[in-house]
C-alpha positions as CSV (number, residue, x, y, z in Angstrom):
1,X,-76.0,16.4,-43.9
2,X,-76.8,18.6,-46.9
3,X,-74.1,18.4,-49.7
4,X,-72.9,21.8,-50.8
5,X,-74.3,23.5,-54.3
6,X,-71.2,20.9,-56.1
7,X,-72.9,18.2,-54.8
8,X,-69.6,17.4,-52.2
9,X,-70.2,16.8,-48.6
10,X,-67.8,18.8,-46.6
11,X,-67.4,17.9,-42.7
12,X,-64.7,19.7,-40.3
13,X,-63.0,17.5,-38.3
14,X,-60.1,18.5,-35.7
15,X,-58.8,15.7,-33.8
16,X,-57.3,16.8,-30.2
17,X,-56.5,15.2,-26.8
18,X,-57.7,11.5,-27.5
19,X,-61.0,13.1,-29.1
20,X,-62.3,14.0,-32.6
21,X,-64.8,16.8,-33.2
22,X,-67.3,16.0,-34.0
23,X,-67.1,12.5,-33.3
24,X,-70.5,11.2,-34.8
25,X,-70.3,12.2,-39.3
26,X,-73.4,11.6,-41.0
27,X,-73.1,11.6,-44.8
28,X,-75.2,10.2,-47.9
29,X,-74.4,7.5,-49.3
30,X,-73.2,7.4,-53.0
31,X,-72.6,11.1,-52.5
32,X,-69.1,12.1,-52.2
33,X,-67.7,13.2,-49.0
34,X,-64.8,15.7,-48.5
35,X,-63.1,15.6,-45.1
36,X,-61.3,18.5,-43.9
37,X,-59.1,17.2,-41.1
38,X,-56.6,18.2,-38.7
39,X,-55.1,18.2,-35.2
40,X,-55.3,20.3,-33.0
41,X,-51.6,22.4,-31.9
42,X,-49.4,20.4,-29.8
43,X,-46.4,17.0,-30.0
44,X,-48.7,14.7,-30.4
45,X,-49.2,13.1,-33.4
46,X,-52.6,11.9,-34.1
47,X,-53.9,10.0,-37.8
48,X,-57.2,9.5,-39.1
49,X,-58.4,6.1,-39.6
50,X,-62.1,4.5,-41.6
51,X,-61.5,1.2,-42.3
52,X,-65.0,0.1,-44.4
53,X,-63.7,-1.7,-47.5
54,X,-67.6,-3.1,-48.4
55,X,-68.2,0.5,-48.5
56,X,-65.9,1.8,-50.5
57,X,-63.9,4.0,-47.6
58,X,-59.9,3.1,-46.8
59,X,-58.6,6.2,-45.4
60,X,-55.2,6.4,-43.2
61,X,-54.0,9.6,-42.8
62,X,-51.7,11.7,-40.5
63,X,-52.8,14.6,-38.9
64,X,-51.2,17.9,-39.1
65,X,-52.4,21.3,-37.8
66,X,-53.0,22.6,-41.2
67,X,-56.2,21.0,-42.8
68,X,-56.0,18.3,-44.9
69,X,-58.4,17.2,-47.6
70,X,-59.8,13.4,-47.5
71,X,-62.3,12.9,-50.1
72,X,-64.3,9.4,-50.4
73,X,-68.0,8.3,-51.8
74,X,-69.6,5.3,-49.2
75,X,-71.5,3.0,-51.6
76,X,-72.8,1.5,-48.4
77,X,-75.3,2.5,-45.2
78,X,-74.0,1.5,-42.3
79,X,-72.1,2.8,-38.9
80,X,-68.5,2.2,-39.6
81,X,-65.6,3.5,-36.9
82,X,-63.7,6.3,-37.1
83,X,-60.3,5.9,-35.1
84,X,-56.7,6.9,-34.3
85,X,-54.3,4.2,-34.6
86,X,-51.5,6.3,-32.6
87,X,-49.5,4.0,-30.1
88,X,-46.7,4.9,-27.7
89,X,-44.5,2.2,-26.6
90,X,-45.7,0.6,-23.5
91,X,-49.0,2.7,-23.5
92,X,-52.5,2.1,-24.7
93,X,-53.2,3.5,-27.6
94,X,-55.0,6.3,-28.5
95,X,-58.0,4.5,-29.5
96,X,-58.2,2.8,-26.2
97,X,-58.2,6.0,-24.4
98,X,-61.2,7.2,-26.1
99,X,-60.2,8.4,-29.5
100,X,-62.5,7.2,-31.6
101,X,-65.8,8.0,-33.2
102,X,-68.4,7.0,-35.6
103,X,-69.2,7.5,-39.8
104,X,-72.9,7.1,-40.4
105,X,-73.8,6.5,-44.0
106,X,-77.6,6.9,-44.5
107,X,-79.6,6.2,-47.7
């Protein structure tokens, strides 16, 4: 991924129907990333979850249908996953029906 002329990496993501698009980021690490995130239109409610403290990333946010900006810096390579913690009562979860994806930091 090529950051923009302010040195920020900006990715779309929109996360829909136990999916997120795309669902494989490549970034830079030390570079800072700027995620521009929501869910697609519809009831159900979807978050965005990277979980990577040895690199830096803690992001847990909830999804609505008007972008939101999540801006983080990896400070470590690696493939860390990208998921949605969502949960109905007596249902898997949204993760375990397919909702989940990866962050590749590259040097």
């Amino acid at each position: 991924m090529k950051p923009d002329a302010d040195g920020v990496q900006r990715v779309r993501l929109v996360a829909g129907s136990y999916f997120f698009k795309p669902n494989h980021i490549v970034v830079k690490v030390n570079v800072p990333v700027e995620l521009n995130a929501r869910r697609e239109s519809g009831i159900t409610p979807h978050d965005l979850v990277i979980r990577a403290e040895e690199a830096g990333i803690n992001v847990k946010e909830d999804l609505g249908t008007d972008p939101k900006k999540i801006a983080f810096t990896a400070t470590r390579p690696g493939k860390y996953p990208i998921y949605c913690s969502k949960k109905l009562p007596f249902m898997a979860g949204h993760r375990q029906k397919g909702m989940e994806g990866i962050l590749e930091v590259v040097p």
